[in-house]
C-alpha positions in Angstrom: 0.0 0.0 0.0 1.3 3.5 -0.7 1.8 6.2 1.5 -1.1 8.6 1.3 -4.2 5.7 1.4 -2.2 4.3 4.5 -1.7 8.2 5.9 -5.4 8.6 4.8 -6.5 5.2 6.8 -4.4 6.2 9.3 -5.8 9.8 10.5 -9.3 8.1 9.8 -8.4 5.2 12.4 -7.4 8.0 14.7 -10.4 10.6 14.2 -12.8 7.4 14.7 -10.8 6.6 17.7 -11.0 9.8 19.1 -14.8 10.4 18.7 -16.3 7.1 19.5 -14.1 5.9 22.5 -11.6 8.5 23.9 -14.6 11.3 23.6 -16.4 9.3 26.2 -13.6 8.9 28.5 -13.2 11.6 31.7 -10.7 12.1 33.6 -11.1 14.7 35.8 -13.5 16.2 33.8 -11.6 16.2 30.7 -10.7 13.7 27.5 -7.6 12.1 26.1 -6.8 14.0 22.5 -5.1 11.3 20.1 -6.1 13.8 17.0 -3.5 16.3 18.4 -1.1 13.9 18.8 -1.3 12.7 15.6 -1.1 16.1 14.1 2.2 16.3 15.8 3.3 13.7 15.1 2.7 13.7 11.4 3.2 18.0 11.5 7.2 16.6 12.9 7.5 13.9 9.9 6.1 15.5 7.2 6.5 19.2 7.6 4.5 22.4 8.2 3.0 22.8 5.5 1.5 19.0 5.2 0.7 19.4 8.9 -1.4 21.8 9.0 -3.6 21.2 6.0 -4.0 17.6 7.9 -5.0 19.7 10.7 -7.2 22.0 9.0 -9.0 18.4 8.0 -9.3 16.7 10.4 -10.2 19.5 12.6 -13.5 20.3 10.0 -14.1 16.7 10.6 -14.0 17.1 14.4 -16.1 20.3 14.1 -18.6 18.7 12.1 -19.1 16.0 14.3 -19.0 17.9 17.4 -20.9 20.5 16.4 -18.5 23.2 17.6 -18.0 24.9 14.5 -14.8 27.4 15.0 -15.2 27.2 19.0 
């Protein structure tokens, strides 16, 4: 498999992650965020410029779902 559908599978894998388990889990009054950490991750390996249009994505995704748009 090449790169980007594995990178693609990948941040989806995460965002899913994040939104139907870790959004559910407190502690003290606040949730794990495995999205950021991925941006950082991925923002370190790949650059600035590839990190934050996958942030820009995946934080519309998170927005949408959420319901939080620009909050």
């Amino acid at each position: 498999m090449s790169r980007f559908p594995r990178l693609i599978l990948t941040a989806t894998g995460v965002f899913l992650l994040q939104w139907l388990v870790l959004g559910r889990l407190r502690i003290y009054g606040t949730y794990p965020d495995a999205v950021m950490l991925f941006l950082v991750w991925y923002a370190l390996r790949g650059g600035r410029q590839r990190g934050s249009l996958m942030g820009f994505g995946l934080g519309t995704a998170m927005d949408a779902v959420y319901g939080t748009w620009g909050i």
